[in-house]
Biopython code that builds the backbone (N, CA, C, O; Angstrom):
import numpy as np
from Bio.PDB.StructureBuilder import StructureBuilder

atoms = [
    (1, "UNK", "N", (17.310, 6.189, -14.266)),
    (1, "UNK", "CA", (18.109, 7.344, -13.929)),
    (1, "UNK", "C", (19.295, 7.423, -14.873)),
    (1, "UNK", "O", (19.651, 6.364, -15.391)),
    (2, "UNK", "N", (19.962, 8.551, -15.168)),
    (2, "UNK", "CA", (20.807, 8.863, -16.154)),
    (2, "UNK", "C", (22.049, 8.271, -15.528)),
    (2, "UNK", "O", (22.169, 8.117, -14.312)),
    (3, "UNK", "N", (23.005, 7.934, -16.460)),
    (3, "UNK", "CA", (24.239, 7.368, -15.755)),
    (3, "UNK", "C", (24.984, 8.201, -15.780)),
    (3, "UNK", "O", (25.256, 8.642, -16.896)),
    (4, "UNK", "N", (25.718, 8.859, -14.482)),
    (4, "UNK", "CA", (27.086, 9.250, -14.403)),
    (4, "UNK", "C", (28.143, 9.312, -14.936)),
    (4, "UNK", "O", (28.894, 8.336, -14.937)),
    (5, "UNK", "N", (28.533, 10.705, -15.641)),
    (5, "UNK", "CA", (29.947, 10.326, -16.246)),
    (5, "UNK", "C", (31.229, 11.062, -15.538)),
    (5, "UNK", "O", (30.988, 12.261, -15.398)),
    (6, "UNK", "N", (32.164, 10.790, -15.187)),
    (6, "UNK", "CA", (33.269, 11.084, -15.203)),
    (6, "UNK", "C", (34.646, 11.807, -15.934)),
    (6, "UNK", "O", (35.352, 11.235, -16.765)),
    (7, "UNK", "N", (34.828, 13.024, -15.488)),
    (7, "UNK", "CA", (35.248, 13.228, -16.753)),
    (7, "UNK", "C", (36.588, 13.812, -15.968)),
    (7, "UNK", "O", (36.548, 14.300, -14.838)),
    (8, "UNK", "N", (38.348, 13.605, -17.159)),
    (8, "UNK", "CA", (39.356, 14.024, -16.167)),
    (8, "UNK", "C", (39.151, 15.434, -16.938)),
    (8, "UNK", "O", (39.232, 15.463, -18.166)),
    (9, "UNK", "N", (38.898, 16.532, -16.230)),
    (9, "UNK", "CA", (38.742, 17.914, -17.082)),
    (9, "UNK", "C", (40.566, 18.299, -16.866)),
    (9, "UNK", "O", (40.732, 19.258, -17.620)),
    (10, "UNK", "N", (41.659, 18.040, -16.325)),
    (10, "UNK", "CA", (42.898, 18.079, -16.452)),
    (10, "UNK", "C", (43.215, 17.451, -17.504)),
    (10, "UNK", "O", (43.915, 18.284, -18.079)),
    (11, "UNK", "N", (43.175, 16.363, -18.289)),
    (11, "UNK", "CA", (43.583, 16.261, -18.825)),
    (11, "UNK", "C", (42.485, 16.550, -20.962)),
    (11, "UNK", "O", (42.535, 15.779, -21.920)),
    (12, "UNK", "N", (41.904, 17.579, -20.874)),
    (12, "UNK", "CA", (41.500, 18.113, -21.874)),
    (12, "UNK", "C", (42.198, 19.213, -22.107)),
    (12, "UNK", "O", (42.789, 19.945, -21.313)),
    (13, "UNK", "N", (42.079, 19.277, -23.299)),
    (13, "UNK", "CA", (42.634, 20.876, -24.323)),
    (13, "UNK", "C", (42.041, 22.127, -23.899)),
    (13, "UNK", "O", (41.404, 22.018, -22.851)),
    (14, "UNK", "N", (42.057, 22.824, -24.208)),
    (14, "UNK", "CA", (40.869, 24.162, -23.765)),
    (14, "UNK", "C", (40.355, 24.074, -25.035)),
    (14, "UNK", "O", (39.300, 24.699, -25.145)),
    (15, "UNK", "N", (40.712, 23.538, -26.000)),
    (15, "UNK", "CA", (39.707, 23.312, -27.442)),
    (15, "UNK", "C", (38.154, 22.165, -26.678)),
    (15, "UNK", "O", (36.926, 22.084, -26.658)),
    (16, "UNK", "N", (39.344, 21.546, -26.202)),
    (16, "UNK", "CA", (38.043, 19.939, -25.918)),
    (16, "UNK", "C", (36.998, 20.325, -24.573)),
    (16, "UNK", "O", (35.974, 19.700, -24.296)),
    (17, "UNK", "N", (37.559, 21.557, -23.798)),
    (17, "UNK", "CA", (37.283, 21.875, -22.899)),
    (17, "UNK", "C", (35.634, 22.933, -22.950)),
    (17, "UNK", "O", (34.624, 22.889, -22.248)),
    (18, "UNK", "N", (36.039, 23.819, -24.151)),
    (18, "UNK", "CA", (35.262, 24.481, -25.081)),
    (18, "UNK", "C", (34.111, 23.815, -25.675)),
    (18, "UNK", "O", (32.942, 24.198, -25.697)),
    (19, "UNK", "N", (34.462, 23.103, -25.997)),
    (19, "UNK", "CA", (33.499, 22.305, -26.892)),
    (19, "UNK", "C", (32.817, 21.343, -26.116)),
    (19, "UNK", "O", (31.611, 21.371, -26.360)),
    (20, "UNK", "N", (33.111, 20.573, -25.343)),
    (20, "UNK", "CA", (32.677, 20.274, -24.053)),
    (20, "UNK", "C", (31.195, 21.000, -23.364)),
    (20, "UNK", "O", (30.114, 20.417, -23.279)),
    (21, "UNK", "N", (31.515, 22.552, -22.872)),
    (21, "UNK", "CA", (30.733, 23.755, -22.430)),
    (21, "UNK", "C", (30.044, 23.976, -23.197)),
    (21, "UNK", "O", (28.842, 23.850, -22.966)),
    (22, "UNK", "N", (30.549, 24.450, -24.583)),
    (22, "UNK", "CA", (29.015, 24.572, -25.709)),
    (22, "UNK", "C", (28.013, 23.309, -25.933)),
    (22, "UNK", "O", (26.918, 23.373, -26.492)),
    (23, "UNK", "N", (28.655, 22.079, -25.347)),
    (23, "UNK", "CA", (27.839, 20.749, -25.750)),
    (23, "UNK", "C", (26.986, 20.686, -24.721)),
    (23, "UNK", "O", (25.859, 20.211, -24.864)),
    (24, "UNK", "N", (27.421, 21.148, -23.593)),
    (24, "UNK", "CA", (26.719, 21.259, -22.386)),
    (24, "UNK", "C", (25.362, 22.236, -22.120)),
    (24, "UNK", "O", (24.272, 21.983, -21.609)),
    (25, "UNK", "N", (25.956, 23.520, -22.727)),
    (25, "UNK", "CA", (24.782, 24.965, -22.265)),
    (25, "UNK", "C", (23.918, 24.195, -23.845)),
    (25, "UNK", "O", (22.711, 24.429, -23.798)),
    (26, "UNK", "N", (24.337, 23.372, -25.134)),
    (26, "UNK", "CA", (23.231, 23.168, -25.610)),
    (26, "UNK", "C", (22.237, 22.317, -25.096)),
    (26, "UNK", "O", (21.045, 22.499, -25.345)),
    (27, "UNK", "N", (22.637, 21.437, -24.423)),
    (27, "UNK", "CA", (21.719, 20.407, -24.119)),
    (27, "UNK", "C", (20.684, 21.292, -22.994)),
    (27, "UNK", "O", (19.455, 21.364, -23.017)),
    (28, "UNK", "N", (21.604, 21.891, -22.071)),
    (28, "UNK", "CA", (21.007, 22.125, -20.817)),
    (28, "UNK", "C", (19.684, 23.457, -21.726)),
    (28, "UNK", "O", (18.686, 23.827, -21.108)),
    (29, "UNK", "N", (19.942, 23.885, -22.963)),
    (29, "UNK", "CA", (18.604, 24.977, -23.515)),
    (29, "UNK", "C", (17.742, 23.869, -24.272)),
    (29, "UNK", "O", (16.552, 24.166, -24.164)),
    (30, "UNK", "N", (17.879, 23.004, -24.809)),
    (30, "UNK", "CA", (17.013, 22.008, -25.209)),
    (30, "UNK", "C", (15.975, 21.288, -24.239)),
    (30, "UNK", "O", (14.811, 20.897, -24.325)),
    (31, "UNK", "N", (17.105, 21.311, -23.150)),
    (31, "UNK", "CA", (16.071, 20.508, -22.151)),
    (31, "UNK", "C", (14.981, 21.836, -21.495)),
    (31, "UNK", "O", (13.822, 21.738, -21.091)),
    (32, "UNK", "N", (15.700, 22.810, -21.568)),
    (32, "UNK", "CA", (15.018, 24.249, -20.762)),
    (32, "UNK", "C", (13.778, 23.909, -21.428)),
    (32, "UNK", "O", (12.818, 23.398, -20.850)),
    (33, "UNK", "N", (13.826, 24.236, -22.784)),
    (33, "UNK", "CA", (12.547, 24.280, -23.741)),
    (33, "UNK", "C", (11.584, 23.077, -23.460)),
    (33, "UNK", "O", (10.373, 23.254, -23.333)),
    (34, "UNK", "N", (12.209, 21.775, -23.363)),
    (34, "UNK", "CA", (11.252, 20.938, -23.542)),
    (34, "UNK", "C", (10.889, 21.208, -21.966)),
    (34, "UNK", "O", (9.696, 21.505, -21.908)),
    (35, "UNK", "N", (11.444, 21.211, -20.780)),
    (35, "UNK", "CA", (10.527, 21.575, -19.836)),
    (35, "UNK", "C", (9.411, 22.992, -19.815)),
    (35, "UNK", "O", (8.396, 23.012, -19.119)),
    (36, "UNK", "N", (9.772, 23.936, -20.570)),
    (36, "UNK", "CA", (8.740, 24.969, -20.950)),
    (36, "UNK", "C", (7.741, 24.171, -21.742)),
    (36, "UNK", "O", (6.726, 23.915, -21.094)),
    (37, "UNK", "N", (7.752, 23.907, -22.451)),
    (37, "UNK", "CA", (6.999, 23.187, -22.997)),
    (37, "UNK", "C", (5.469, 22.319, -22.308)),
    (37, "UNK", "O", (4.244, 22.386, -22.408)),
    (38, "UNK", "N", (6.658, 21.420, -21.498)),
    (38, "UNK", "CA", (6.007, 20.608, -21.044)),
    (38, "UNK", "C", (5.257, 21.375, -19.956)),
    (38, "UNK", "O", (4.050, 21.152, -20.057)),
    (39, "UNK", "N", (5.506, 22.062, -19.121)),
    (39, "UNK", "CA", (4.949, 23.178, -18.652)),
    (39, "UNK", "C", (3.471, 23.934, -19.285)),
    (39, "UNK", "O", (2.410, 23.896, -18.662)),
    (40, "UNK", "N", (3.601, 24.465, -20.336)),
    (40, "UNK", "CA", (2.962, 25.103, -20.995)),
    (40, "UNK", "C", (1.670, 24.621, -21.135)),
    (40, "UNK", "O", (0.602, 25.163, -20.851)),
    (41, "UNK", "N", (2.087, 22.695, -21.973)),
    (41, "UNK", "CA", (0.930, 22.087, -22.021)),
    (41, "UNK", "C", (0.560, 21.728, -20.942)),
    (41, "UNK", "O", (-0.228, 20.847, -21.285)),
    (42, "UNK", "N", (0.527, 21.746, -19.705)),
    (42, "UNK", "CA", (0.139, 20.839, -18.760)),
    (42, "UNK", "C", (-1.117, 22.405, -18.343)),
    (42, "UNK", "O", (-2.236, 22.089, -17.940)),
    (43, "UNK", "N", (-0.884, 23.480, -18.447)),
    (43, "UNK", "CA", (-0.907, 24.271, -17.563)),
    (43, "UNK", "C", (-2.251, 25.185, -19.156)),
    (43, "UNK", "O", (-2.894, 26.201, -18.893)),
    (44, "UNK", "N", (-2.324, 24.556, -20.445)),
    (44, "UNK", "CA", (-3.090, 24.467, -21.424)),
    (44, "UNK", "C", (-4.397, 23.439, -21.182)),
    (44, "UNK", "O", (-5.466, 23.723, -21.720)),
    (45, "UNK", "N", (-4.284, 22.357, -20.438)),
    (45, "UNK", "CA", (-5.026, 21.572, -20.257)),
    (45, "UNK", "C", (-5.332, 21.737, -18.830)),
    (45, "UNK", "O", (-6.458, 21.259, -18.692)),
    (46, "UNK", "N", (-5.085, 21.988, -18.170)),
    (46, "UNK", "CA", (-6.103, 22.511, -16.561)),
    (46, "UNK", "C", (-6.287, 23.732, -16.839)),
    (46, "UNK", "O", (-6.606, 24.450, -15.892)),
    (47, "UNK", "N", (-6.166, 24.281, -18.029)),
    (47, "UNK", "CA", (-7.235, 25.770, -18.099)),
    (47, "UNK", "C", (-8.169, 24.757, -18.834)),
    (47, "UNK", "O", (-9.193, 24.308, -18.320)),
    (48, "UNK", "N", (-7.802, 24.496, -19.865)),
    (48, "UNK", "CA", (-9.024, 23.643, -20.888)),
    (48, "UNK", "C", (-10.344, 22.875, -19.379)),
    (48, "UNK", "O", (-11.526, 23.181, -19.227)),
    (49, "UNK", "N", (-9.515, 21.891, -18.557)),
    (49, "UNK", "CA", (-10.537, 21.416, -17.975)),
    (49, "UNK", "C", (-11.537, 22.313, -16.882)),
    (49, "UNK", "O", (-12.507, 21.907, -16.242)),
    (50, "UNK", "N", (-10.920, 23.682, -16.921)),
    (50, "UNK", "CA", (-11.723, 24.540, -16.230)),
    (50, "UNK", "C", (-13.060, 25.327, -17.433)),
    (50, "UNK", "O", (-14.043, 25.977, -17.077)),
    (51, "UNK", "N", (-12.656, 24.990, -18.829)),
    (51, "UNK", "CA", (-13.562, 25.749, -19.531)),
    (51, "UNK", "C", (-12.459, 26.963, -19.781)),
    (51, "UNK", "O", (-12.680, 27.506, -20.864)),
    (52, "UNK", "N", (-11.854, 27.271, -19.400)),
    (52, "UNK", "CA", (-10.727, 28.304, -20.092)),
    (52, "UNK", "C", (-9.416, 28.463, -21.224)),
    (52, "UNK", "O", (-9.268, 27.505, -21.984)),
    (53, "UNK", "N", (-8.924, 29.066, -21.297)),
    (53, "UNK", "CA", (-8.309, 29.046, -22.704)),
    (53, "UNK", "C", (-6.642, 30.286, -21.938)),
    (53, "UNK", "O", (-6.518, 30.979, -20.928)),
    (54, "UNK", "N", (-6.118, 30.097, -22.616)),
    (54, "UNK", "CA", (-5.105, 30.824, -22.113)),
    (54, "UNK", "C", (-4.538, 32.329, -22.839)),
    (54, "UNK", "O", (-3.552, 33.065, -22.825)),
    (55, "UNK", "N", (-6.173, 32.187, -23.595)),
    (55, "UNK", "CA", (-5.984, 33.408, -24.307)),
    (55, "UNK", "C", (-7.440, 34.338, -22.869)),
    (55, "UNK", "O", (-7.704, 35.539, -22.921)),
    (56, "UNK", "N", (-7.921, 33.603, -22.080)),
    (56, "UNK", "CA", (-8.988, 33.891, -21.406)),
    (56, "UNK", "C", (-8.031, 34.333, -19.875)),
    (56, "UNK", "O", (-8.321, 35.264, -19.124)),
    (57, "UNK", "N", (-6.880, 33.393, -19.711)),
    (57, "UNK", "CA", (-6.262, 33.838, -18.604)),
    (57, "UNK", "C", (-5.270, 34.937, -18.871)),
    (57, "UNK", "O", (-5.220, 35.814, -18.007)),
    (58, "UNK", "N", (-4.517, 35.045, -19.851)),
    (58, "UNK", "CA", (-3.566, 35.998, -20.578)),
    (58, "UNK", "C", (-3.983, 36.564, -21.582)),
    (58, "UNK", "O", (-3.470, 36.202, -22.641)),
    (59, "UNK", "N", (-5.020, 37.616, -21.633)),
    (59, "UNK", "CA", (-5.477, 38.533, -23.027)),
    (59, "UNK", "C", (-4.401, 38.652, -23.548)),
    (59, "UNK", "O", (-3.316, 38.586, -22.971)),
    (60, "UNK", "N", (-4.629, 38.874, -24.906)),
    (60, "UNK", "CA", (-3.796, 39.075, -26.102)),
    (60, "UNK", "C", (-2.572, 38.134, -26.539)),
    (60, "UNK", "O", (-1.913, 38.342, -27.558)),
    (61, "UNK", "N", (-2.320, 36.966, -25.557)),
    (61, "UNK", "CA", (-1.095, 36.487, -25.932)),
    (61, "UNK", "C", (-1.320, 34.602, -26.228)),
    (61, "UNK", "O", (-1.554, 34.096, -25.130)),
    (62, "UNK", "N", (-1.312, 33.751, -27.110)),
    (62, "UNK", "CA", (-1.842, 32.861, -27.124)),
    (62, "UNK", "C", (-0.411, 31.742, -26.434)),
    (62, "UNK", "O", (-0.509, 30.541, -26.182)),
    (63, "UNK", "N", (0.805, 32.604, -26.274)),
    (63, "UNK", "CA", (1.895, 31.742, -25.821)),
    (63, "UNK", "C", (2.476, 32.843, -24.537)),
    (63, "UNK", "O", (2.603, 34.048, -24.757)),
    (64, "UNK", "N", (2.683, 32.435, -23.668)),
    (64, "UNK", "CA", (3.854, 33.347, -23.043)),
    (64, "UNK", "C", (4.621, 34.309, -23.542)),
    (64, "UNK", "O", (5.146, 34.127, -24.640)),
    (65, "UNK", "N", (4.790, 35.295, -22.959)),
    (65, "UNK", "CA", (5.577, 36.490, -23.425)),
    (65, "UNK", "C", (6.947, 36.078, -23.491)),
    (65, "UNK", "O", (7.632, 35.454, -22.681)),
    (66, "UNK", "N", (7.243, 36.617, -24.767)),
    (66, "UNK", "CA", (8.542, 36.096, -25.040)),
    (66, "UNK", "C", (10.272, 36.602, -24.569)),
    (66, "UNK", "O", (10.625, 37.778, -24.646)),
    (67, "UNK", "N", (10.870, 35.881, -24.260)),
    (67, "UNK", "CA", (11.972, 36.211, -23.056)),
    (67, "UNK", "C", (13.041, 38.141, -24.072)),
    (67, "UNK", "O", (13.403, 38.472, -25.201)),
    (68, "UNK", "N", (13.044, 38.748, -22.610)),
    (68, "UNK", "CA", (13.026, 39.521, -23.269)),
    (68, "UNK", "C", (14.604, 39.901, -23.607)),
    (68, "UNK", "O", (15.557, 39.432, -22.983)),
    (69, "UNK", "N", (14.719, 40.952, -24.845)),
    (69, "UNK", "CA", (15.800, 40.941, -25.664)),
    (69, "UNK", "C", (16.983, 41.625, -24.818)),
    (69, "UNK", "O", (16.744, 42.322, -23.832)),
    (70, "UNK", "N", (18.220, 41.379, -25.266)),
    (70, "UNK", "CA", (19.170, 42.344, -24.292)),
    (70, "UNK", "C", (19.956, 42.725, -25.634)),
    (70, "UNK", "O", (20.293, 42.149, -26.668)),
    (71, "UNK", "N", (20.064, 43.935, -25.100)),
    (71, "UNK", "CA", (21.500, 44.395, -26.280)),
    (71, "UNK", "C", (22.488, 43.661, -26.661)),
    (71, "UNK", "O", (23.059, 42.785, -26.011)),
    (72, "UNK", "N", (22.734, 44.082, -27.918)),
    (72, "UNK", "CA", (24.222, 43.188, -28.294)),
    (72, "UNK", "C", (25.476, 44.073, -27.590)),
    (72, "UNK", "O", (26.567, 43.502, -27.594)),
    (73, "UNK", "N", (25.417, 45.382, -27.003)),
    (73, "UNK", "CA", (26.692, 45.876, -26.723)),
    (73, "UNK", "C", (26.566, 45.707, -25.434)),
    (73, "UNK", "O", (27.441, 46.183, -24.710)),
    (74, "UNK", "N", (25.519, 45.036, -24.888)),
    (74, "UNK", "CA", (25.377, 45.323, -23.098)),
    (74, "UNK", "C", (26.944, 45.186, -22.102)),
    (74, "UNK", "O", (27.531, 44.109, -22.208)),
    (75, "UNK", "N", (27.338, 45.862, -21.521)),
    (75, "UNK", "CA", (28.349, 45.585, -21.222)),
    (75, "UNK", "C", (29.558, 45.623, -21.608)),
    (75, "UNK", "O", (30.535, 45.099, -21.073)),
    (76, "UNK", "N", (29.484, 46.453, -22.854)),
    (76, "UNK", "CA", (30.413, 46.601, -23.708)),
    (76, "UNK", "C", (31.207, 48.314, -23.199)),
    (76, "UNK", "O", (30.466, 48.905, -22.413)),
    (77, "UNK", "N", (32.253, 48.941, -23.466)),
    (77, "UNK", "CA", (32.975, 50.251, -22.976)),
    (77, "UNK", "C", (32.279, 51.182, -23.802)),
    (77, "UNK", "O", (32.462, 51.246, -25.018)),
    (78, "UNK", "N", (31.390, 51.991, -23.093)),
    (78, "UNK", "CA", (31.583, 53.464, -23.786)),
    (78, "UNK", "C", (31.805, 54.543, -24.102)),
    (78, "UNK", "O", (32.124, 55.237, -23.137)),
    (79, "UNK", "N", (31.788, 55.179, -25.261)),
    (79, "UNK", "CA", (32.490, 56.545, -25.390)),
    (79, "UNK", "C", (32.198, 57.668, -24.371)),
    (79, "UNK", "O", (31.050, 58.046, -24.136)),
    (80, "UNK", "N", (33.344, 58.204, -23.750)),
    (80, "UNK", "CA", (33.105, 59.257, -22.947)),
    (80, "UNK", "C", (32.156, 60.455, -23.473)),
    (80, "UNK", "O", (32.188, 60.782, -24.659)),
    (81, "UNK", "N", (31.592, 60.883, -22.851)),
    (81, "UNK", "CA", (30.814, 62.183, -23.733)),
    (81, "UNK", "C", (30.687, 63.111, -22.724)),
    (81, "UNK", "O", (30.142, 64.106, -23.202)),
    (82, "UNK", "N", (30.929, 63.257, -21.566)),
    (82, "UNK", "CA", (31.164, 64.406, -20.191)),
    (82, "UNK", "C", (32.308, 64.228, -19.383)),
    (82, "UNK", "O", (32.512, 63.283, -18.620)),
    (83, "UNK", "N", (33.062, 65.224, -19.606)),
    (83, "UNK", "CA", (34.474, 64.953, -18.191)),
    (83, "UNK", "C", (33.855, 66.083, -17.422)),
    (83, "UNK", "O", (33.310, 67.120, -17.798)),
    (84, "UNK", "N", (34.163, 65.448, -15.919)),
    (84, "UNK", "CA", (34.486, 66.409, -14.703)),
    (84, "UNK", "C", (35.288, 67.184, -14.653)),
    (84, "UNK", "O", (36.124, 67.179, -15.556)),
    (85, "UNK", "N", (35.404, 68.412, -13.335)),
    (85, "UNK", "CA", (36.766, 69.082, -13.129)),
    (85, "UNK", "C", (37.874, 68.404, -12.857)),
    (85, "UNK", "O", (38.998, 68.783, -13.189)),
    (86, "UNK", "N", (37.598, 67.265, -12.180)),
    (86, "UNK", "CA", (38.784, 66.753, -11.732)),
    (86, "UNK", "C", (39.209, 65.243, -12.060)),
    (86, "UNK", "O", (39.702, 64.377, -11.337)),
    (87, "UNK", "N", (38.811, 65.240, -13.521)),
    (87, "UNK", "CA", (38.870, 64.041, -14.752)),
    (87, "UNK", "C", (37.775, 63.012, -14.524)),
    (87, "UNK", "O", (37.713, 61.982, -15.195)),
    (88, "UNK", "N", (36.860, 63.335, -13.498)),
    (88, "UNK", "CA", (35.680, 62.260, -14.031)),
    (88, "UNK", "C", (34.794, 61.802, -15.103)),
    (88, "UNK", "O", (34.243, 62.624, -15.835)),
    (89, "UNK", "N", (34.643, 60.682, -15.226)),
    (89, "UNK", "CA", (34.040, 60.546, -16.798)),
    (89, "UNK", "C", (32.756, 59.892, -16.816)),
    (89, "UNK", "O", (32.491, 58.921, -16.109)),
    (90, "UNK", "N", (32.068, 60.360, -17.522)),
    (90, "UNK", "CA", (30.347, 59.652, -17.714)),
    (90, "UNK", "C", (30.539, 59.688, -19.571)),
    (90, "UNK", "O", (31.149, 60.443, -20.328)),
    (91, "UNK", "N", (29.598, 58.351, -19.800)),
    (91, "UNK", "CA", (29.211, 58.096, -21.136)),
    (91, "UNK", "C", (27.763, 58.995, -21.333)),
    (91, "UNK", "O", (27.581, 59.450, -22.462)),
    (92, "UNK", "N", (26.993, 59.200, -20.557)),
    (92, "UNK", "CA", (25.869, 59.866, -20.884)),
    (92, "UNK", "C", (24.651, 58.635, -20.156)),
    (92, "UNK", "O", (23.958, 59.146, -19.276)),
    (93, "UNK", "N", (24.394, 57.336, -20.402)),
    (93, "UNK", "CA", (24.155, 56.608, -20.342)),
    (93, "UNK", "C", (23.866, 56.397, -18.341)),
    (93, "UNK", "O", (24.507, 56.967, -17.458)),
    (94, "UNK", "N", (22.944, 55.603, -18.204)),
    (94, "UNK", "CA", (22.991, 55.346, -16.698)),
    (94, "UNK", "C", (22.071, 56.500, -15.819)),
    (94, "UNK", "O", (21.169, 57.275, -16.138)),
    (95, "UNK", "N", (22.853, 56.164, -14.429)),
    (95, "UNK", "CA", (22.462, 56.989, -13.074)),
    (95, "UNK", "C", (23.437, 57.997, -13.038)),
    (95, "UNK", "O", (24.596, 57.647, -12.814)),
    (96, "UNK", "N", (23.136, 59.408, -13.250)),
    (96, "UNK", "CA", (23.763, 60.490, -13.468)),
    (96, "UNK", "C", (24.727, 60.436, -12.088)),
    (96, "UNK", "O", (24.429, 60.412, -10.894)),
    (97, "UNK", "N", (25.758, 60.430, -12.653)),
    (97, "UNK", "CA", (27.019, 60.451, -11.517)),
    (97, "UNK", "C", (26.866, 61.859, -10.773)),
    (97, "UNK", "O", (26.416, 62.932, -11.175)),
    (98, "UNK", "N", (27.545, 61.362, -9.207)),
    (98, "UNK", "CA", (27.611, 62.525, -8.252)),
    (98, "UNK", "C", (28.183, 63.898, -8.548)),
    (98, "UNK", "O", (27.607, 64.899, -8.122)),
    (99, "UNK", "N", (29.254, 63.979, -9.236)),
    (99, "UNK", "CA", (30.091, 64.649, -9.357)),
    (99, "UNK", "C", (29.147, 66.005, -10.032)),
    (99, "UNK", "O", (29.048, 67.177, -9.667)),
    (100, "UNK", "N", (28.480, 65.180, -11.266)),
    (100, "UNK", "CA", (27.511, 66.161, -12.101)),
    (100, "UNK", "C", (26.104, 66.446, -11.860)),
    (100, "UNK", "O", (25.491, 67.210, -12.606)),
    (101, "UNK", "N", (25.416, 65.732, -10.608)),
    (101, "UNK", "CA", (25.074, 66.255, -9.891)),
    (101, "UNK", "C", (25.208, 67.201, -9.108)),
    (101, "UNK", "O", (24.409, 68.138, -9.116)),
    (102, "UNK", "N", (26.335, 67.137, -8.205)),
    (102, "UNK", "CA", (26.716, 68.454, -7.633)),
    (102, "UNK", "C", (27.079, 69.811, -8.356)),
    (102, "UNK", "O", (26.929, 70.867, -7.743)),
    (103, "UNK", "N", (27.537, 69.797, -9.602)),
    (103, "UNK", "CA", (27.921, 70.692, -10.173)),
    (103, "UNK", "C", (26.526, 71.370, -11.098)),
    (103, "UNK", "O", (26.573, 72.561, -11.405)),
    (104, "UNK", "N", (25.430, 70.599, -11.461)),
    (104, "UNK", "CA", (24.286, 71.155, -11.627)),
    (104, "UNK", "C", (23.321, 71.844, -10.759)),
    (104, "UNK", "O", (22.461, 72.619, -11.178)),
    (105, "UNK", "N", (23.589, 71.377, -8.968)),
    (105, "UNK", "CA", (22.745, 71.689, -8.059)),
    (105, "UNK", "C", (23.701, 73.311, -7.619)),
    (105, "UNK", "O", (23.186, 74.155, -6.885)),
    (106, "UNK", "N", (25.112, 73.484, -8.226)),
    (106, "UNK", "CA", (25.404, 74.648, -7.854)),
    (106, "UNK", "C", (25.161, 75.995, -9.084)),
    (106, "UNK", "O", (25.491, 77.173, -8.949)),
    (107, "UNK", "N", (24.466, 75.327, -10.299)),
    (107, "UNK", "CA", (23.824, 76.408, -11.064)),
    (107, "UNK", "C", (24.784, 75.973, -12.307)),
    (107, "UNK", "O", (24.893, 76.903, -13.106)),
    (108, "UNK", "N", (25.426, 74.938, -12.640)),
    (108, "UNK", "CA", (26.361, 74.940, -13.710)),
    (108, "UNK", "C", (25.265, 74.141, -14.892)),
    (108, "UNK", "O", (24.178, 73.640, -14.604)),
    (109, "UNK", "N", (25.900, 74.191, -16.277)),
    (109, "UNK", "CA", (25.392, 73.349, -17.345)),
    (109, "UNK", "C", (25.908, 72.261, -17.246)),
    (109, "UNK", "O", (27.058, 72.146, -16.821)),
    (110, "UNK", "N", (24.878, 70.826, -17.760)),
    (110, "UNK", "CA", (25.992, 69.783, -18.137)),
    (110, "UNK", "C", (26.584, 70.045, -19.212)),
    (110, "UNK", "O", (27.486, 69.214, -19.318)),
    (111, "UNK", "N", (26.587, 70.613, -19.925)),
    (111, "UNK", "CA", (26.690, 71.399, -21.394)),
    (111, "UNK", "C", (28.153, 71.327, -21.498)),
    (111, "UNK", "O", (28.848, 70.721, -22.313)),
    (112, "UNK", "N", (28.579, 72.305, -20.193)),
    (112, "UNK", "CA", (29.757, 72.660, -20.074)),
    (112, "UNK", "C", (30.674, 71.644, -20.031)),
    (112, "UNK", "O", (31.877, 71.859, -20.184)),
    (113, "UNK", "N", (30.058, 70.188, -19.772)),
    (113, "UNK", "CA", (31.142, 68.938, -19.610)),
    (113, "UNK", "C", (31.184, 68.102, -20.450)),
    (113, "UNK", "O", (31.772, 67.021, -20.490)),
    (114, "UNK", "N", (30.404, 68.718, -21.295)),
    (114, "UNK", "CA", (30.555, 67.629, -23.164)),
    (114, "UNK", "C", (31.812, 67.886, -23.615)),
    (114, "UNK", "O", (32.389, 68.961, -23.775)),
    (115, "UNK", "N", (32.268, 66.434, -23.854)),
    (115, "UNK", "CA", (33.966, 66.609, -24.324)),
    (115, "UNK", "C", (33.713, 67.154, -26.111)),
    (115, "UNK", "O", (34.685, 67.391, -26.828)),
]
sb = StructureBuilder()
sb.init_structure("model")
sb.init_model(0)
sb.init_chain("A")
sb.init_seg("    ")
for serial, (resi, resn, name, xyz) in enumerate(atoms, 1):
    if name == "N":
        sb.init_residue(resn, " ", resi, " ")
    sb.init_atom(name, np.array(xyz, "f"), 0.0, 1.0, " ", f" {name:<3s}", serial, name[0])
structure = sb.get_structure()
């Protein structure tokens, strides 16, 4: 079993503290992988001992589908591009806010709320 460490996190830097966390989320994706991995093959060889292939259980893909991508701005502020009457703001982006809902269901353009 792994040995226990102790650590006084009061008395680190927020440099040592930092570096610390990146030393940490690396290990903890190294180990992710090698348990995918290990996964993978285990789960390569009880198809094999069935006579199957994992191109036979998953057409077209000879590895798992690969984790999928997220934007680089996800979450990032965006430019207004519609104000309301009564200063509401939408980027364009999303679940069309109430406001411009209601104002389309009474016969208006969104047109009219492009800044």
């Amino acid at each position: 079993m792994a040995e226990k460490f102790e650590f006084d996190l009061e008395a680190l830097s927020v440099a040592e503290l930092t570096a610390l966390r990146d030393a940490a989320e690396a290990k903890r994706l190294e180990k992710l992988d090698e348990a995918k991995n290990a996964v993978l093959a285990e789960a390569k060889e009880k198809l094999a001992q069935l006579g199957l292939s994992f191109e036979n259980v998953w057409p077209g893909r000879s590895t798992p589908a690969p984790e999928r991508r997220h934007r680089k701005d996800a979450g990032a502020q965006l430019a207004v591009k519609f104000r309301g009457p009564n200063g509401e703001e939408w980027s364009g982006r999303g679940r069309l806010p109430r406001w411009l809902h209601a104002m389309e269901a009474e016969g208006r353009n969104r047109e009219e709320f492009r800044i």
